[in-house]
N, C-alpha and C positions, 0 to 999 in steps of 0.2 A: 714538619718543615713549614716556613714561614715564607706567602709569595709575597711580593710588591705588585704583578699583578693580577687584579681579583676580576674574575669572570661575575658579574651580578646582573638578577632579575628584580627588575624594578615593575610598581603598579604607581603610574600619574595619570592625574587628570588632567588634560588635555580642554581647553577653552577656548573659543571661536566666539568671535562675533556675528552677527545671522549675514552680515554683507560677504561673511566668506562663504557663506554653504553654497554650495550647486547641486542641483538635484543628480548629478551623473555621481556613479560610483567612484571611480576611479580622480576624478579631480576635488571631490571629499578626503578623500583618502591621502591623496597628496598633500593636502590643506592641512589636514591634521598631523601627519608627519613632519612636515616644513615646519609646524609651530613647535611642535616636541622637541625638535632637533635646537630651533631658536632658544628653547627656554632651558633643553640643557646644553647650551653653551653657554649661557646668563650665568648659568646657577654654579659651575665652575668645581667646586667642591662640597661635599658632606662629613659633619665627623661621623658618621658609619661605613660611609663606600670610602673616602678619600678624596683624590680628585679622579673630579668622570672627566674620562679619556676620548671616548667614541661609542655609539650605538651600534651595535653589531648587527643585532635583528627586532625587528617589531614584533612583536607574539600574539597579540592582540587588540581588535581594535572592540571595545563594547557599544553598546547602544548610546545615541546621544540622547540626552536630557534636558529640557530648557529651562534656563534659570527663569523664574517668573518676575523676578523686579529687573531683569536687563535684557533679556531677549536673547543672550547670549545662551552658546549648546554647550553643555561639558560632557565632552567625550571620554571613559574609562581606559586609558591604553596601558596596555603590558610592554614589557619590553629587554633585552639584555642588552648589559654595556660593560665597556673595561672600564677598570682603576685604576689608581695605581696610589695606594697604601703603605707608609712605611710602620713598622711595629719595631715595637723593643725587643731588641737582643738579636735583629739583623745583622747581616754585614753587608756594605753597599759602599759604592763607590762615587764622589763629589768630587767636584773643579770649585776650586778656592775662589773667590771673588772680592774677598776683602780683607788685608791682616791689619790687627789691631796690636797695640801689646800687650793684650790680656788673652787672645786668642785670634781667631780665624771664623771670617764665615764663609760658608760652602754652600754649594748647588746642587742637589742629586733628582734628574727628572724634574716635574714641574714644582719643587719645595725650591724655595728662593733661598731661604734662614736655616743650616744648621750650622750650628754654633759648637766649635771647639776650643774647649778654654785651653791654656796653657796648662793650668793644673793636670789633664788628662791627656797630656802629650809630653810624657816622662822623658829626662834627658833632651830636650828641644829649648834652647836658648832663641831667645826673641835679638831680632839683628835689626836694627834702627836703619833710618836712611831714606833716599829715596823712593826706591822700592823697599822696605821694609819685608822680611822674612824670617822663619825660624829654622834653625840648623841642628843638629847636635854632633856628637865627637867624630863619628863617621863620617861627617861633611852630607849628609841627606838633610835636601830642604825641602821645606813647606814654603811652597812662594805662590804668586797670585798665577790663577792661570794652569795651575799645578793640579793632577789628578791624587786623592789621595783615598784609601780603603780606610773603611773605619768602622764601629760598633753605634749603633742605635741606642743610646742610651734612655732616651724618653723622646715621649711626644707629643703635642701639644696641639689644637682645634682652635685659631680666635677665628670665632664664628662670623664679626663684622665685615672681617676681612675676606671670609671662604676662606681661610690657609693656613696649613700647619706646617710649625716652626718643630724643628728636633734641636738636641743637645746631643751630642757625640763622645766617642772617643778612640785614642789608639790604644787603649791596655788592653793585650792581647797576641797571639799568634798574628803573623801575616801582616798587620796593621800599620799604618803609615804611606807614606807618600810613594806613587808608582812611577819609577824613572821609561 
């Protein structure tokens, strides 16, 4: 069975400039924590973990080292954090946030882009208009705003960006929009 979210143990290095070091333990320690914490918020997402969610716990801190051309300490630090990962051939649940009349883009967790074309939303007629929606015979809509279940069909890492985009669908048990 497939999670969305992944418990992961992470090894970074950790870099300081020598104006942060103090000689006391405990205000190193925070230094170096505080920066961990700054650089994975920076770094946002990986295509291996996903997007990193939160640091759970520090594991370890190793010996610092000084870079010799900057004066600067890299410290080794271990660490575990959540994810939160989508895989193919999930099932997961999005808020619609834009319909097109080729399809829909949706939100599930922090992915902004998954994309359901019309082609994978059998019987669903695209409805023009102001607010723009897709219906089909039973009168169930897909409208903006709308939570809808759906299938993982692929997924995708642009690395410029940090973020990955999915492709969706409804073919399936269950699938489709939840009143």
């Amino acid at each position: 069975k497939k999670k969305m979210f992944l418990q992961s143990k992470l090894s970074w290095n950790v870099v300081l400039s020598s104006e942060k070091l103090e000689t006391e333990g405990l205000k190193l320690q925070k230094a170096i924590i505080t920066h961990l914490l700054s650089v994975f918020a920076a770094k946002k997402a990986s295509k291996d973990h996903g997007y990193l969610l939160a640091v759970t716990t520090v594991d370890r801190i190793g010996e610092g080292r000084v870079r010799q051309h900057s004066g600067e300490v890299l410290f080794p630090v271990e660490f575990s954090c959540v994810a939160f990962r989508m895989a193919t051939g999930e099932i997961l649940e999005g808020t619609v946030h834009k319909i097109l009349k080729h399809g829909v883009f949706m939100r599930c967790g922090p992915v902004e882009n998954v994309y359901l074309t019309h082609q994978k939303m059998k019987d669903y007629e695209y409805v023009p208009g102001e607010n723009p929606y897709f219906m089909n015979a039973k009168s169930s809509r897909i409208e903006r705003g709308g939570v809808v279940r759906f299938l993982v069909m692929g997924v995708k890492f642009v690395e410029n960006e940090k973020e990955f985009q999915a492709v969706a669908s409804l073919d399936g048990d269950y699938l489709g929009p939840l009143s």
